[in-house]
N, C-alpha and C positions, 0 to 999 in steps of 0.2 A: 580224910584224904582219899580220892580215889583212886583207881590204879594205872589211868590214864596219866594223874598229875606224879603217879608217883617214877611211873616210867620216864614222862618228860626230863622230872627232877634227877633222877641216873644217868639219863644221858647225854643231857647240859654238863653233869659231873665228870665224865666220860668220855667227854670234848674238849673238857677246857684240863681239868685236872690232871686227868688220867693221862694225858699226852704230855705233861709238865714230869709225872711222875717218871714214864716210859723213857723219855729221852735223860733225865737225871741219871735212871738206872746203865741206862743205854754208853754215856759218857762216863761215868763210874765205873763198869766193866772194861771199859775200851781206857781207860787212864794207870788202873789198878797193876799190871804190870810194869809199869813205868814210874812206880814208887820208889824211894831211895831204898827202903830195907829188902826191895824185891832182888837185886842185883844177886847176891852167892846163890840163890833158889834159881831163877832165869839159868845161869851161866850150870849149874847142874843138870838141868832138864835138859839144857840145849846139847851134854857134852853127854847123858845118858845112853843114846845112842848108841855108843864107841864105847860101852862098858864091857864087853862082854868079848869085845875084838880081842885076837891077839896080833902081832907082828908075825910076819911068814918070811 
């Protein structure tokens, strides 16, 4: 195999594949907060903020 054909072969891979894998990954990050067991962790993070406050 030469390394013309091998390069072709990586980035026909690279086109077709690798942009199926990027956007799965892409929608799996962008979803993962919006899981059912993420709810007390989310509402933690969001309220960590205001940990540290006191009332005046």
């Amino acid at each position: 195999m030469s390394t013309h054909s091998t390069y072709d072969l990586l980035r026909h891979l690279a086109d077709s594949w690798g942009l199926v894998v990027m956007t799965g990954i892409f929608l799996g990050l962008c979803l993962w907060p919006f899981r059912p067991g993420a709810k007390p962790l989310n509402r933690e993070v969001a309220n960590s903020i205001f940990k540290d406050e006191t009332d005046v």
